[in-house]
C-alpha positions in Angstrom: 0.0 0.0 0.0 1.4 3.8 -0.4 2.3 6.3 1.9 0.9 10.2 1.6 2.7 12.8 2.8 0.1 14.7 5.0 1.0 18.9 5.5 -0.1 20.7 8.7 0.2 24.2 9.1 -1.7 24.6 12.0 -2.4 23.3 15.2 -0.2 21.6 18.1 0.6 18.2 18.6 -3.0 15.8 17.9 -4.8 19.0 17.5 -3.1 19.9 14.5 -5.5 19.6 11.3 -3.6 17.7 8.5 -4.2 17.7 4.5 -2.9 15.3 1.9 -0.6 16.1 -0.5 0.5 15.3 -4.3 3.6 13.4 -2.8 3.3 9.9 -2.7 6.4 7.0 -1.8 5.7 3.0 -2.3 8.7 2.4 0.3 7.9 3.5 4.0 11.1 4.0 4.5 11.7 6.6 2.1 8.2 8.4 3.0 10.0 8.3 7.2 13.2 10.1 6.0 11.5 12.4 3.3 9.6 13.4 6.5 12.6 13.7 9.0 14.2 15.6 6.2 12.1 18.1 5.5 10.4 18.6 9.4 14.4 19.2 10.6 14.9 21.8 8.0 11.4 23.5 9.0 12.6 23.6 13.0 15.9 24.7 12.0 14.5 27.7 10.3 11.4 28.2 12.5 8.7 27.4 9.6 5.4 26.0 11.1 5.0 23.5 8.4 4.9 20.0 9.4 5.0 16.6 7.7 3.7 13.0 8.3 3.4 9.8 5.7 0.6 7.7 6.0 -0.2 4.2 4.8 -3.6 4.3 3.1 -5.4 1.8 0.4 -4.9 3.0 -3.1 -9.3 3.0 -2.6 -8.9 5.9 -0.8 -10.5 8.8 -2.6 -7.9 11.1 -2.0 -5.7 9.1 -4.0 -7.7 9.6 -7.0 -4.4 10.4 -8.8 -2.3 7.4 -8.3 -5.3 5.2 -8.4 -6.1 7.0 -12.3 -2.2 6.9 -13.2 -2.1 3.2 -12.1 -5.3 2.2 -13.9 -3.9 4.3 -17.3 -0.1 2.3 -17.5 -1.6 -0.8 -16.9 -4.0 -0.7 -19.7 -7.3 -0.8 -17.4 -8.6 2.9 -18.6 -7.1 3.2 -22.3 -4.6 6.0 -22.9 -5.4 8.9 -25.4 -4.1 8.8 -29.0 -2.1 11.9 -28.0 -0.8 10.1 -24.4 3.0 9.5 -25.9 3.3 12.3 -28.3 6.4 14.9 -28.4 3.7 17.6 -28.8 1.6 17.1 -26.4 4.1 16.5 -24.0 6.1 19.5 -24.6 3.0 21.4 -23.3 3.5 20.5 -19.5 6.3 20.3 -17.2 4.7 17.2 -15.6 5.6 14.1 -16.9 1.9 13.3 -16.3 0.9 15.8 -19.4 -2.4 17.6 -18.4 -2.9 16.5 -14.9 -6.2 15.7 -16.0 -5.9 11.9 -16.4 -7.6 12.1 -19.6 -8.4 8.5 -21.4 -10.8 7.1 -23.9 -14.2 7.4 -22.3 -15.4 3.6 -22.1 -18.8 4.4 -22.4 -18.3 6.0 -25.7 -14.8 5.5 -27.4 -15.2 8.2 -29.8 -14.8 10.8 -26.7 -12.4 11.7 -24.1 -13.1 10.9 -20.5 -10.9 13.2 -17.9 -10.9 14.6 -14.4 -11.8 18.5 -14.4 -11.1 18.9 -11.1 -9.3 18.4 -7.7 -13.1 18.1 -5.9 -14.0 15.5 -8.8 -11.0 13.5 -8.4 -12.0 12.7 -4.9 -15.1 12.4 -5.6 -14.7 10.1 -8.8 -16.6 12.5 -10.9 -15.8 12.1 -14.5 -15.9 14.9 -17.2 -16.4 13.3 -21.1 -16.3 15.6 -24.0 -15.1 15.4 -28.0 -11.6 15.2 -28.8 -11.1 18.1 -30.6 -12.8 20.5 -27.7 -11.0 18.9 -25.3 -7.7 19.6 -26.9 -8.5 23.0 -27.6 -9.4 24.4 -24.4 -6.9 22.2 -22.1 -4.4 21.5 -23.9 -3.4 24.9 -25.6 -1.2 25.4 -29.6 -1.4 22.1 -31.5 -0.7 21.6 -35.0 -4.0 21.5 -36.4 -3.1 18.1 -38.4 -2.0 16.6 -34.9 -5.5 17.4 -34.0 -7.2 15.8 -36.7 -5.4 13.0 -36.5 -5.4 12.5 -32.4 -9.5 13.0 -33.7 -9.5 10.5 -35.9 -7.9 7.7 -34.0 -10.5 8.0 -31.1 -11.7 4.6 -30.9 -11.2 3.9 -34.3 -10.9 0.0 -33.3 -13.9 0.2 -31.7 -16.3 2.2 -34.2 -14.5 1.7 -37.5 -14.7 -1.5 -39.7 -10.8 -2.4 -40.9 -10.1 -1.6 -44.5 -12.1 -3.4 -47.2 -11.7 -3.5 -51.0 -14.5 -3.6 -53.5 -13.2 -5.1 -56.5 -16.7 -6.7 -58.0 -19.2 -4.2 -60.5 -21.9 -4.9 -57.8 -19.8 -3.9 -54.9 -18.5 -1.1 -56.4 -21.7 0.7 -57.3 -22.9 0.0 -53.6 -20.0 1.7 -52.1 -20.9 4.7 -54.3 -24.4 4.6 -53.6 -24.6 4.0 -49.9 -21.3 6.2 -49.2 -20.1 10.2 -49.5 -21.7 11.9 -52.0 -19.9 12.6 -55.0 -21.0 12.9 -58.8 -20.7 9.2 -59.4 -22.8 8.6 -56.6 -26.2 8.4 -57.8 -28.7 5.5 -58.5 -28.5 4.5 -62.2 -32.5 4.0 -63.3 -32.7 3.7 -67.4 -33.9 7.0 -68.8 -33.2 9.0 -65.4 -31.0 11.1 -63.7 -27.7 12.3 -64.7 -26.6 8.8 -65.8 -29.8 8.8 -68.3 -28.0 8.4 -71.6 -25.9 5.1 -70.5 -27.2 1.5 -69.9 -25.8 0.5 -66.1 -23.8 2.5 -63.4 -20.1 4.2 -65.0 -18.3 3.1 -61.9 -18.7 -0.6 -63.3 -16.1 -0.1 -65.3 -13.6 -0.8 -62.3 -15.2 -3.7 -61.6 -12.5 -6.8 -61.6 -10.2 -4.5 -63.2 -6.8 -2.8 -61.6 -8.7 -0.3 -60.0 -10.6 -1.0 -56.9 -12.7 1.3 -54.2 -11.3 1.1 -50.8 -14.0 2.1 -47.9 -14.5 2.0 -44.6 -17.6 1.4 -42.1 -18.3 3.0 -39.4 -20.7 2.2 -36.8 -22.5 0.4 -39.6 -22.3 2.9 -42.6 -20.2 3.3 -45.4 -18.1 6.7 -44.2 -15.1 6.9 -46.7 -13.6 5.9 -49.9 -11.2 5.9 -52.6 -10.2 4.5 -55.4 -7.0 2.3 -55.0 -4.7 0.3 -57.1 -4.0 -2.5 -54.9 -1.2 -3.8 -57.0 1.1 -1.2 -56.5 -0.4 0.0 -52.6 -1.4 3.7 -54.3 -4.6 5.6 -53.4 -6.1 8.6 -55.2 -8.7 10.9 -53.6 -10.5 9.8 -49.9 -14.0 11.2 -49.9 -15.9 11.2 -46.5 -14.3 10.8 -43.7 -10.3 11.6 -44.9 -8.6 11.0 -41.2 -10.0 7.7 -40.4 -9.6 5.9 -43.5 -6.5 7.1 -44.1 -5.0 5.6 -41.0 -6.1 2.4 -42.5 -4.4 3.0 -45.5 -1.5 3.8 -43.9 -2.1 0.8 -41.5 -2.2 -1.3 -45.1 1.0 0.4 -46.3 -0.9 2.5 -49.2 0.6 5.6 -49.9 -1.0 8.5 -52.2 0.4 8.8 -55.8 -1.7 9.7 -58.8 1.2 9.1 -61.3 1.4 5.4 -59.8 -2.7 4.9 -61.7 -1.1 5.8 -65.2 -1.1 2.5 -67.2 -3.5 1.1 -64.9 -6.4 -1.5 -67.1 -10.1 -0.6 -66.2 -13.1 -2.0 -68.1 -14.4 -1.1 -71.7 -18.4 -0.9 -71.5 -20.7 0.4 -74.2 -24.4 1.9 -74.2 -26.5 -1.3 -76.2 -27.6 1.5 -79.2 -27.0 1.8 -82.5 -24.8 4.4 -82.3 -22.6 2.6 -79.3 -20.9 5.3 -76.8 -18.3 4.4 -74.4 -19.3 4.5 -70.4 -16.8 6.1 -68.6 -16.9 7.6 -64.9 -15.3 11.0 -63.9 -12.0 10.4 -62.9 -10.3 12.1 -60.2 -6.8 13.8 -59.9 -4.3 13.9 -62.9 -5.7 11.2 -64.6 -7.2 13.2 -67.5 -9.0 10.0 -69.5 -8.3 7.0 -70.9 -6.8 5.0 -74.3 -8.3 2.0 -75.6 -6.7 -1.7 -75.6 -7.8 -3.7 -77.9 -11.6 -4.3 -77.4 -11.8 -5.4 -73.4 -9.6 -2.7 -71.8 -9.6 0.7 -71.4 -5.7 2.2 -69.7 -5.5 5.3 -67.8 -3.6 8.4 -69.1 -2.1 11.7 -68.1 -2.4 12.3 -71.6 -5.4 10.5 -72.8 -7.0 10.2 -76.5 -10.5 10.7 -74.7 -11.5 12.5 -71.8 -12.5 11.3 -68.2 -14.1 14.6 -66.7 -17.9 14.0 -67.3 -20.1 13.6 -64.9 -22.8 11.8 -66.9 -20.8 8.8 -67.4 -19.6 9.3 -71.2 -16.4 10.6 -72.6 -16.7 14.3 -73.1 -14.9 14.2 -76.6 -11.9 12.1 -78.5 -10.7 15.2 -80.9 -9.9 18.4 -80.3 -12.8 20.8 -81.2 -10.2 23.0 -83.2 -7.9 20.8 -85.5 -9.1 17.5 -84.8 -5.9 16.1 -82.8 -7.0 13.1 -80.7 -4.8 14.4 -77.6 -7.5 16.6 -75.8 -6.5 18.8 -72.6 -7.5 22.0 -71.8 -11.2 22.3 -71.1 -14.1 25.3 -72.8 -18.2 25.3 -72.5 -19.5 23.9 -75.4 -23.4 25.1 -74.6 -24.8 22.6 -77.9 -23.9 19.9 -76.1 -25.6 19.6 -72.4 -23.5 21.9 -70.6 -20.3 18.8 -71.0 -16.9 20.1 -71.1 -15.4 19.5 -74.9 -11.5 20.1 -74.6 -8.9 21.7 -77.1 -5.2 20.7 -77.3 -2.7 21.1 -75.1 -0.4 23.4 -77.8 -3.1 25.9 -77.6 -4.3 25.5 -81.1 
């Protein structure tokens, strides 16, 4: 059991009124001559401060501290994301950080559980709050990514499915449907809504392809995704909820590159008309479009022979509007043909 070091400033003898302090020793001993110390060097100079240590159960309530510090190292309360962080830490003297004991609240894992007070840590009265207020007002100058971050990790194990990979057309088009909103996002019905002029959902053409939609659920719904190429570990734009499923992309060793997609095989589909038009979804990032191979596979290009920035699920245009070169860049209004982007050529023709 532990010794406190009890303070008395006033009083004589078994009258004097004693208070418990901060200091704490596990040895007796070393509480007895931390005592004898200290009480010598107040007679010598005539202070009326006196000390005693005494053996109390870590139950006691006044050792709400040690009891909270115990229960945090040995895994019993779970530490904040921020607990061993150079940032954080450099905001306190006290190796114990904040003082306030702060931990993952159990009853809700996305929030931080903490002790406000000296009066509430005696009385074993818990504050709970959101991460990101918490760290605002007790915590003080953060970087602002640290933040997000420390946010996004807040019982992520708890609330938040590990990564998964849609690589089937069926799968795909859920993850769409049922996650962040986004232009590709909508139901495909035949003869409806912005994908009225195709014959099944654009995003199929990733389906069983080199492209793939990495997602994440959380606390049952689809929160985030991406398009991935699983091959070579890249990613490409996170929509939703960017923090968390980043840190399981990073758990999964992807990193973001957008050059990495170049060369990358996706589907070739066609509208069942007599005039047959290529499907094709809006593609994010630097991947401008697509050039065909052979007549399965469509391959993804910086430079592209037709465009990839419509958001009805066909290729803008294959030619430039001006001389009729194939390599199509730079983007003008063309108001003839439903408000779609037509392109001109990169030289500036």
């Amino acid at each position: 059991m532990p010794y406190v070091i009890m303070s008395s400033f006033t009083g004589r003898g078994r009258e004097r009124e004693w208070e418990f302090t901060n200091l704490t020793y596990e040895d007796g001993a070393e509480a007895g001559a931390y005592v004898k110390t200290q009480n010598s060097y107040y007679n010598a100079i005539g202070h009326r401060q006196m000390l005693k240590a005494v053996k109390v159960g870590l139950h006691d309530p006044r050792l709400w501290r040690e009891r909270l510090k115990t229960q945090i190292e040995s895994g019993e309360l779970t530490p904040c994301p921020w607990h061993d962080d150079k940032d954080y830490k450099r905001c306190f003297w006290s190796p114990q950080g904040s003082g306030l004991f702060e931990h993952i609240d159990p009853d809700d894992p996305t929030k931080v559980r903490f002790i406000a007070s000296r009066e509430d840590g005696i009385a074993d009265r818990f504050t709970s709050m959101n991460p990101g207020r918490f760290l605002k007002r007790y915590i003080g100058e953060l970087p602002a990514n640290k933040i997000e971050t420390w946010c996004a990790k807040m019982g992520l194990d708890i609330t938040t499915s590990p990564l998964l990979i849609a690589t089937t057309p069926e799968d795909i088009v859920r993850v769409y449907n049922d996650g962040p909103h986004s232009c590709m996002s909508y139901e495909w019905e035949k003869g409806c809504g912005p994908f009225h002029k195709i014959d099944r959902h654009p995003v199929e053409v990733y389906g069983n392809s080199d492209i793939a939609i990495a997602y994440i659920e959380r606390l049952g719904d689809i929160k985030a995704r991406c398009i991935v190429r699983p091959e070579k570990k890249i990613f490409g734009r996170i929509y939703g909820d960017r923090d968390r499923l980043l840190e399981r992309l990073r758990e999964n060793d992807y990193i973001e590159d957008w050059d990495g997609f170049a060369g990358a095989k996706i589907r070739q589909l066609h509208t069942q008309s007599d005039r047959p038009r290529l499907i094709l979804p809006y593609i994010d990032g630097d991947i401008l479009g697509v050039d065909k191979l052979g007549d399965e596979w469509l391959v993804l290009s910086h430079k592209p022979h037709i465009i990839a920035k419509s958001p009805y699920g066909l290729p803008t245009t294959t030619k430039c509007m001006s001389c009729g070169a194939e390599r199509t860049l730079h983007g003008v209004k063309d108001e003839d043909y439903d408000d779609e982007l037509q392109y001109i050529c990169a030289e500036g023709c």
